[in-house]
C-alpha positions, 0 to 999 in steps of 0.5 A: 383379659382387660374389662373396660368398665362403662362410664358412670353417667351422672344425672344431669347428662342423663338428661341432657342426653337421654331425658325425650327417651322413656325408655331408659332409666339410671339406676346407680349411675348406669344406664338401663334399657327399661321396656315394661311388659307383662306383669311389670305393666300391670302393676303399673296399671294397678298403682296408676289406677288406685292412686288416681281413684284416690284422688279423686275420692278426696277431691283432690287436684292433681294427676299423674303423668304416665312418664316423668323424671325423678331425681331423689 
């Protein structure tokens, strides 16, 4: 049996063809369907809610996008 192995994306295709769609993330090269429900949406609720809290305890100007690109 033959395994066809899928083509490791780097990231400026990932932007290119998938960066209007917050519904997929790269992770290691490949492309990962990622719809947060659940518990994986409260957490994220909890951390956007305590790091805006911060902010504006310290009077800070910023803000934080709910969907956004990181390349680290």
């Amino acid at each position: 049996m033959i395994q066809i192995l899928p083509k490791s994306l780097t990231f400026d295709e990932f932007v290119a063809e998938y960066g209007d769609h917050p519904r997929y993330q790269l992770i290691d090269g490949e492309l990962v369907d990622m719809e947060p429900t659940g518990s994986h949406e409260q957490v994220t609720g909890f951390i956007n809610m305590q790091l805006n809290l911060a902010i504006a305890h310290l009077k800070q100007p910023y803000f934080i996008p709910m969907r956004c690109l990181i390349k680290p």
